[in-house]
C-alpha positions in Angstrom: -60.3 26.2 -63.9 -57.6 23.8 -64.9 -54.0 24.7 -64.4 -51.9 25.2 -67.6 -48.0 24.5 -67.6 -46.9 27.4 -67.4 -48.6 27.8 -64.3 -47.4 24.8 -63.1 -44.3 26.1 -63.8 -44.7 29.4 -62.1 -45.7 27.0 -58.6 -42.8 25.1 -59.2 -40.4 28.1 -59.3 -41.9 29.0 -55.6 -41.4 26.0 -54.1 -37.9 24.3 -55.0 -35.9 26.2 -52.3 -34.7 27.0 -55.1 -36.6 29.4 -55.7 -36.8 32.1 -58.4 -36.4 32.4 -62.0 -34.0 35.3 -62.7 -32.7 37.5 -65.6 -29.2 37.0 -67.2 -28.6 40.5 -64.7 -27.9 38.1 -61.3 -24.2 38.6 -59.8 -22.9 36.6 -56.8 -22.6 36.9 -53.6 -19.6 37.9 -52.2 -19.5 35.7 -48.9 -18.1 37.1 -45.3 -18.1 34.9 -42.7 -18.4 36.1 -38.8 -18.5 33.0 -36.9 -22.2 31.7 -37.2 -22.9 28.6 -39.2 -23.3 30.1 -42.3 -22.1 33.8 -44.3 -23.7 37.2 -45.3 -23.0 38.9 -48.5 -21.2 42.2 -48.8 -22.0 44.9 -50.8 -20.9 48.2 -51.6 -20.4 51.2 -53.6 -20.0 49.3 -56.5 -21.1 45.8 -56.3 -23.7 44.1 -54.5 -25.1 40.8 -55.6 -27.9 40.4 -57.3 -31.3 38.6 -58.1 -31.7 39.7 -61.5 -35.2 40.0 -63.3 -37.6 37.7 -62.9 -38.2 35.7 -66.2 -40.6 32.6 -66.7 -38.3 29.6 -68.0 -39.5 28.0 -71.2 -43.2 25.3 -71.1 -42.5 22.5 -69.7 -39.2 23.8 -67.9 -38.3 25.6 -64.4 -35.6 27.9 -63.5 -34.4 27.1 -59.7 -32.1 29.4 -57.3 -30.4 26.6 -54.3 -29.2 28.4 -51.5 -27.5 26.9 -48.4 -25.9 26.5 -45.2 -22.7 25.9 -47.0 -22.6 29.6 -48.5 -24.8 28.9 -51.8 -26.7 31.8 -52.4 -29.3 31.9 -55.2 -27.4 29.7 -57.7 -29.1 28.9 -60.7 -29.9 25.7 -62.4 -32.4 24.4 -64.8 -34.4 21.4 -65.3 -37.2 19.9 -67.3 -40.7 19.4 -65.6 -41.9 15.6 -65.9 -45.6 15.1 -65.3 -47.1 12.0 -63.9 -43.7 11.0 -63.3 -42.7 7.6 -60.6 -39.1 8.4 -61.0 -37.0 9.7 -57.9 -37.0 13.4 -56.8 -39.3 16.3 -55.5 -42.8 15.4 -56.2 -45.8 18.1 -56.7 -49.6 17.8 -57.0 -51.5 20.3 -57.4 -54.8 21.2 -57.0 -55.8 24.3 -58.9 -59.8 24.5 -58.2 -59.0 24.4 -54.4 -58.2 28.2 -53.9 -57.4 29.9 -50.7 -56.1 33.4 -50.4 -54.8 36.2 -52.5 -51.4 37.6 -51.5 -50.8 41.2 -51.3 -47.5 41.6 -50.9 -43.7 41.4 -48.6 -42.1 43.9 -47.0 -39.7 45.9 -44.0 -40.2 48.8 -41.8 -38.5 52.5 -42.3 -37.7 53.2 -38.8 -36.1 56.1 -37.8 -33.1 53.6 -37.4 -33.6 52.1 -40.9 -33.1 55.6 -42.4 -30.4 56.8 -40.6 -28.1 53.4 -41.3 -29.3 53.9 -45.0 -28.3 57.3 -45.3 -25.2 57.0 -43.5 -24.1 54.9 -46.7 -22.9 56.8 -49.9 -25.2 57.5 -52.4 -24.1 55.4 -54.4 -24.3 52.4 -51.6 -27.9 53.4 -51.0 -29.0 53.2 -54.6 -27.4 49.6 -54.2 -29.8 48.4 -51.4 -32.8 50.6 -52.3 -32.6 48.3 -55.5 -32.2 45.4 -53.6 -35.2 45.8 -52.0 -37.7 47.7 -54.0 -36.4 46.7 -57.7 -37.8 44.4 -60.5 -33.6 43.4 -59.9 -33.9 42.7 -56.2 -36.6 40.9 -54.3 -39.3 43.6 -55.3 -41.0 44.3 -51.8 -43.9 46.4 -52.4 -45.2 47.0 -48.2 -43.4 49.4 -46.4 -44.6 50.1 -42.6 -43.8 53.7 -41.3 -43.9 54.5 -37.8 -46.0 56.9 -36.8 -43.4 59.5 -35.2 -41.2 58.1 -32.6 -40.3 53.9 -31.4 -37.7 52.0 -29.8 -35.8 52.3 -32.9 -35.5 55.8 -32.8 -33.0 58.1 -31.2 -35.1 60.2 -29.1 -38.8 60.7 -27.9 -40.9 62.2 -29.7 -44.7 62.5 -31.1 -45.9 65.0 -34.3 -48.1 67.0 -31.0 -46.3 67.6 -27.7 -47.9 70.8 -26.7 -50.0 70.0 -24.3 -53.9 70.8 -24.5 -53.9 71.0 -28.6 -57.4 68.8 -28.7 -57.4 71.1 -32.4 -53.3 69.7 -33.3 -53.2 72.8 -34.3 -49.5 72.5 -33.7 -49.4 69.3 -35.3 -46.0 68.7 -37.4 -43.6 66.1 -38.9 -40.1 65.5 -37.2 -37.3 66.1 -38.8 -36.9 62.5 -38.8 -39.9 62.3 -41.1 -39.0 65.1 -43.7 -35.6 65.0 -43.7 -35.0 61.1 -44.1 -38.0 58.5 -44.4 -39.8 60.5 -46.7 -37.1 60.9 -49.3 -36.3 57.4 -48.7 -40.2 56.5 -49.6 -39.9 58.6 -52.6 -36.6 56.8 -54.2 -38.3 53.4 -53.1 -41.1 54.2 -54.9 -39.1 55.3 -58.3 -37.7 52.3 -58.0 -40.8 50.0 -57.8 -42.5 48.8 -61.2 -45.6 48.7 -58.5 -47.0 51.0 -56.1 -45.8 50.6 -52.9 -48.2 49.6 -50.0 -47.5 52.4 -47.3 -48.8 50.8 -43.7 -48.9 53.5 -40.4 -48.2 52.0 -36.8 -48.3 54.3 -34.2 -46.7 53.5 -30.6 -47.8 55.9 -28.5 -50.1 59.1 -28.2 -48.6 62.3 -26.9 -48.2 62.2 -22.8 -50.4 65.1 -22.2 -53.3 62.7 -23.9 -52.4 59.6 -21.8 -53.4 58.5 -18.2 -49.6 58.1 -17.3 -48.4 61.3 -18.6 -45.6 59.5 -20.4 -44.7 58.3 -23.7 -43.2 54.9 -21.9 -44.6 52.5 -19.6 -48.1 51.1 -18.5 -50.5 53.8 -20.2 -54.1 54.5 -22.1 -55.6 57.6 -23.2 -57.5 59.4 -21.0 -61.5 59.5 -21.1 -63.4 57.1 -22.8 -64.0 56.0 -26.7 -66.2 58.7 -28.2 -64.4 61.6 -25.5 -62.1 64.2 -26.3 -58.7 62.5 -26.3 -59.9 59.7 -28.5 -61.2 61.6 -31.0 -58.2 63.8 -30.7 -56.1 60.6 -31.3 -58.3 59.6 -34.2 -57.7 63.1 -35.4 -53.8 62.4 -35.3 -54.0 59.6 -38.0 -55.6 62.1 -40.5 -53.1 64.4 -40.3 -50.4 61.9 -40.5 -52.0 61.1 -44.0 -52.9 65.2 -44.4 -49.0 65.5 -43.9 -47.1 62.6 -46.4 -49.9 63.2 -48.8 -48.6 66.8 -49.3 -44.8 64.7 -50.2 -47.0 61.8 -52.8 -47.0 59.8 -50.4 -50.7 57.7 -50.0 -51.0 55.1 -47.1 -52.3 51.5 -48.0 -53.2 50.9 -44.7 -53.0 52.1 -41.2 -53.5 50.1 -37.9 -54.9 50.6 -34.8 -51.5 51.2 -32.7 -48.3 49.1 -32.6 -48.9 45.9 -29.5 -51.3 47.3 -27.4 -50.8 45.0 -25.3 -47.7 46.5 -24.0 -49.5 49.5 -22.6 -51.1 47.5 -20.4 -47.3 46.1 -18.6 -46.2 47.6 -15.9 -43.1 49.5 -16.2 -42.7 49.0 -19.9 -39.5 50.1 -21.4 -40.6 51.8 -24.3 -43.6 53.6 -26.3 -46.5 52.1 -26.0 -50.2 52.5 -25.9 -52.7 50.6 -24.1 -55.9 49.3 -25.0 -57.8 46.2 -24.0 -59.7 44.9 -27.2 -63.6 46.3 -25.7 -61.5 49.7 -25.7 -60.1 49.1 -29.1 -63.7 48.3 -30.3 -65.0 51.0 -29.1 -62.7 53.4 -31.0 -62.6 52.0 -33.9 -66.7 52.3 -33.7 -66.9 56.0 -32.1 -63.3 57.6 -33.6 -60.9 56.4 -35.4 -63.5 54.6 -37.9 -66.0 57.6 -39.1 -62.7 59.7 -39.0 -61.2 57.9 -41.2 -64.3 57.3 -43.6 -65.0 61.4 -43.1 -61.2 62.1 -44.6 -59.9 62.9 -47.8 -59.1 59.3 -47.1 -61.8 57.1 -46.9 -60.6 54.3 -48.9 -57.7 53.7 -46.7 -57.5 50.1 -44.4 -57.7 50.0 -41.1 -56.0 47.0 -39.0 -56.9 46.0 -36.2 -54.5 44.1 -33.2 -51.4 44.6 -34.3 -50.0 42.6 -31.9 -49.0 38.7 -31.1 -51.1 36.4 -33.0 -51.3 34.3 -29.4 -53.9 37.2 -28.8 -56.2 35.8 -31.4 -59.4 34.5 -31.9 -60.1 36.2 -28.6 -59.3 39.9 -29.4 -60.6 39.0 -33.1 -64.5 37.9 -31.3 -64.3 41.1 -29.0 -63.7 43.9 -32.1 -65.2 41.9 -35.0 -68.6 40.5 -33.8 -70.0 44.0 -33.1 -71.2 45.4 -36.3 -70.6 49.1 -35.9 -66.9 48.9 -35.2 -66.6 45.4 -37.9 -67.6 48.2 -40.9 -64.7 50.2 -40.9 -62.2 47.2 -40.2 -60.6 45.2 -43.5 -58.0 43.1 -41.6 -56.1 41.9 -38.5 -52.8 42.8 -38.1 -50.3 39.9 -36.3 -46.6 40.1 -35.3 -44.5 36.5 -35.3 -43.2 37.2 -31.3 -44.3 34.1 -29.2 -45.9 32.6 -32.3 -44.3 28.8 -31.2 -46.4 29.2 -27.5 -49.7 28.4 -29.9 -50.2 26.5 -33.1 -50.9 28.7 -36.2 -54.3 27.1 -36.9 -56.0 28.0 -33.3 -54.8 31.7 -34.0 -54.6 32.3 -37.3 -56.9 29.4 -38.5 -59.8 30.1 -36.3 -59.8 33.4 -36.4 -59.6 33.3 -40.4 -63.0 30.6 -40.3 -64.5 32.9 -37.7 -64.3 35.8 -40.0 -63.1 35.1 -43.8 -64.3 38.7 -45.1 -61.3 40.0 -42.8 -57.7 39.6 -44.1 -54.8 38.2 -42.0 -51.4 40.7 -42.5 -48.4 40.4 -40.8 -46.7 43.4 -40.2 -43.5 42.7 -37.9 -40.9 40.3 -37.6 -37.4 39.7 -36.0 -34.9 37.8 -35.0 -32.1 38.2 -32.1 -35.3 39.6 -29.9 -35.5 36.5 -27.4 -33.7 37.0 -24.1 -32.3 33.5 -24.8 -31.2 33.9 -28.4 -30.2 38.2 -27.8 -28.9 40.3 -30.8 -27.1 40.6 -33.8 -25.7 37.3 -35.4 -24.4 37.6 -38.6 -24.5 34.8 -40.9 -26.6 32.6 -38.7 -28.8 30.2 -41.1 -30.7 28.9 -38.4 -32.3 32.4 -37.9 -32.9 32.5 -41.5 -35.1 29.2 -41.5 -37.2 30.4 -38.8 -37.9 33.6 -41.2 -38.8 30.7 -43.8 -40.6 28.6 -42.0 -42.8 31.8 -40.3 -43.4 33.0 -43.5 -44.8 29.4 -44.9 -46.7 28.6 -41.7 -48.5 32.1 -42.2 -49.3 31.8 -45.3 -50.5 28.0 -45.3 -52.8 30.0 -42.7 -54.6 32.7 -44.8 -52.3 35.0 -44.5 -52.0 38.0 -47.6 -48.6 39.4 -46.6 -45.4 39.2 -44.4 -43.4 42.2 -43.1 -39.9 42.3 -41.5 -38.9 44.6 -38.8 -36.3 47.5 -39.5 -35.0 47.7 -43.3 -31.5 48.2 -42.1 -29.6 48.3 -38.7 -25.8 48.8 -37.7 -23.9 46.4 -36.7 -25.0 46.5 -33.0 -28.6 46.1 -33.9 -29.2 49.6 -33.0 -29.7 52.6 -32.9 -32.5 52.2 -30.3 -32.6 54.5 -27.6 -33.7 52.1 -24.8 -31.1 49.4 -26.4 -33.7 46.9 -27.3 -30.9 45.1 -30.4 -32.2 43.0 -32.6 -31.1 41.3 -35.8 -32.1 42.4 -39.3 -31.7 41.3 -42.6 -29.2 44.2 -43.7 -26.8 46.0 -41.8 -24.5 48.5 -41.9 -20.6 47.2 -41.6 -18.4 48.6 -39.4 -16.4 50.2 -42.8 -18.1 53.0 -44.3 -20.0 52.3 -47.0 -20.3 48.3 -45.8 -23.9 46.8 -46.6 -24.1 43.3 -44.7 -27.2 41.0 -46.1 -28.0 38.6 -43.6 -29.5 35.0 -45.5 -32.6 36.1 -43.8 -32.9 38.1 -46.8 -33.0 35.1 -49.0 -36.3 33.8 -47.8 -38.0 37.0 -48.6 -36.4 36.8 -52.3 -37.8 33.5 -54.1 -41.0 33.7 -51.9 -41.4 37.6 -53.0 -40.4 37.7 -56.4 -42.2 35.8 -58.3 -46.0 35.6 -56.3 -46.0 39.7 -56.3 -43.3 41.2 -58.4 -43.8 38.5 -61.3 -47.7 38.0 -61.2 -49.6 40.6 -59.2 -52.6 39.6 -56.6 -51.5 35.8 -56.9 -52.8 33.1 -55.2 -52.8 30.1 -53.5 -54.2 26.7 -54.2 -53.6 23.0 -52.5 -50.6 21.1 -53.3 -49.2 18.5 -51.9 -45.6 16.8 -52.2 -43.0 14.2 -51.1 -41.0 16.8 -48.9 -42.2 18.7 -45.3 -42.5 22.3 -45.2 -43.8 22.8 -48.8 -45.3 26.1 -49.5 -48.9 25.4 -51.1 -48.6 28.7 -53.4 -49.5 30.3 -56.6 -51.7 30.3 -59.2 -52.7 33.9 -60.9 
């Protein structure tokens, strides 16, 4: 199928750096500097900047949005598209029969933490960043992963079953953290979206009475084996996590297998965690979690496998996937960015995606400030933001459908975790009330968002090839 111009356009839009055709509705940014090499925006009760609706610019034209170290964020220009041109500048070609992937979407992460620096904002400073996000005006994310009960970025420890012996969760219940503040939150985001929002579940860990350490922290499996009492307890659990947000509207896209299991398998780990090796992951999804799940009210919703750093893949892809009885309840492999420079993208992701093209590639966690070198909270920093940009690219130039960030807000600390594991994030709450700080981390999700997802729904991409490094070979619909 040939590619008409204002396709061409469309690609052109996503990859200018420049990025995004916007309404007559975009404001600027109104730069703070705090000693990094670049600013954050401020917003407030009354003004934040904005993106503005997305638009396509007239045939034969783009729309481009230059941001930059500088403190350029999102400013517009216009040009004239020339094809089959020798003269100087950025150089496209595309190739519209040689299709790779369809992208589902971007998105963050309502932690507990999230929703309490959210709602510690006025209302009216809230609405401001729940449009950001969630908007046709902002950058339109349309994934959202929930934690399943407690993490590190919650205040306390908790799971939705802490008596112990309740194989029938018969006490089973949402926190308070749940009804009282992610919920709504999911509720205004949705209200807000032109698109239905793509709920994801993570759990961390299992209740302690259901684990072989007896804790919700540290080195620690569940009990028995797949296709015993604790696992199908713990495949149980998911249901009536769905049971429970269905009864609020709420309907999960997607659910994976348990946030890193890897960690459950480290010795003195700080935090929640749950181990499996991938045999035991197998095994559950084959025995438990995946007939529980197609037995539900349900069965239509995707289960992920992994979770975890993509440095784990092909291998824990091989182990789960080649064996057919746990491979037919399984729809894609879930990855987070940690480690990601120790092995090239195309051994992980690559492979695994050759190995097994009926299963989709998601990433579902990202953040900055969490390397022991390179610790915390650094506003403004626009080195941080290029590695979002450049994760983001690299992933999707390797098959992958969608990208999410790590917490949707944070203070200014990084926190609140209870185990004080900061990170950065791409909004935080200022130390004024009422302060909303958008990191230019933000800015990469924006152009690459907007217009694949937001503008034109299940895009994809095709091969293109140009005169500058780090192009992003994206979209055609």
């Amino acid at each position: 199928m040939g590619l008409s111009l204002p396709s061409l356009v469309l690609l052109l839009v996503c990859y200018l750096n420049v990025e995004e055709t916007f309404g007559s509705g975009s404001s600027k940014c109104i730069a703070r500097k705090f000693g990094h090499d670049s600013v954050v925006c401020e917003c407030n009760s009354t003004y934040c900047d904005s993106v503005g609706s997305v638009t396509l610019p007239p045939v034969g034209h783009f729309s481009s949005y230059l941001s930059s170290m500088s403190g350029s964020r999102l400013e517009a220009g216009q040009g004239q598209v020339q094809v089959n041109s020798t003269a100087e500048g950025l150089r496209l070609t595309i190739v519209p029969h040689q299709k790779y992937q369809k992208i589902k979407g971007f998105g963050g992460a309502m932690t507990d933490a999230a929703a309490i620096n959210i709602l510690s904002l006025s209302s009216a400073a809230q609405d401001q960043l729940l449009r950001q996000y969630f908007s046709a005006e902002g950058i339109g994310y349309t994934v959202v992963r929930v934690p399943m009960a407690s993490c590190d970025f919650s205040t306390r420890l908790y799971t939705y079953a802490d008596t112990p012996g309740d194989y029938n969760l018969d006490g089973f219940k949402l926190a308070p953290e749940d009804v009282n503040m992610k919920i709504p939150l999911l509720q205004r985001a949705q209200a807000l979206s032109p698109l239905p929002l793509s709920l994801m579940a993570s759990a961390w860990s299992a209740p302690a009475w259901m684990k072989t350490n007896g804790a919700l922290v540290g080195k620690g499996s569940l009990k028995g084996q797949p296709g015993g009492r604790e696992h199908k307890t713990w495949a149980h659990y998911y249901i009536r996590f769905l049971e429970e947000y269905a009864k609020y509207n709420l309907t999960f896209w997607a659910l994976t297998t348990g946030n890193e299991p890897s960690a459950g398998m480290m010795t003195n780990y700080s935090f929640q965690a749950l181990g499996f090796t991938p045999r035991e992951q197998r095994d559950w999804v084959s025995l438990d979690l995946g007939p529980a799940v197609h037995a539900s009210a349900f069965p239509h919703t995707h289960v992920l496998i992994l979770d975890d750093n993509r440095l784990l893949l092909p291998y824990w892809a091989k182990i789960v996937l080649s064996d057919v009885h746990a491979g037919r309840y399984v729809h894609g492999v879930a990855v987070h960015w940690y480690m990601d420079s120790f092995v090239p993208a195309e051994m992980t992701l690559g492979v695994t995606h050759h190995l097994y093209p009926e299963y989709y590639l998601f990433g579902t966690e990202a953040c900055a400030g969490w390397n022991p070198l390179d610790r915390g909270v650094k506003l403004g920093s626009w080195r941080r933001a290029e590695q979002y940009a450049h994760d983001i690219i690299e992933d999707l130039n390797h098959y992958v459908v969608g990208w999410t960030d790590w917490n949707l807000a944070l203070d200014h600390i990084g926190g609140p975790n209870w185990v004080k594991n900061y990170v950065d994030s791409t909004c935080h709450r200022g130390r004024t009330a009422g302060r909303l700080l958008q990191a230019a981390d933000v800015l990469q999700h924006g152009p690459l968002q907007q217009v694949p997802v937001g503008g034109v729904p299940e895009s994809g991409r095709v091969l293109q090839s140009g005169n500058r490094p780090g192009l992003l070979r994206l979209h055609q619909a």
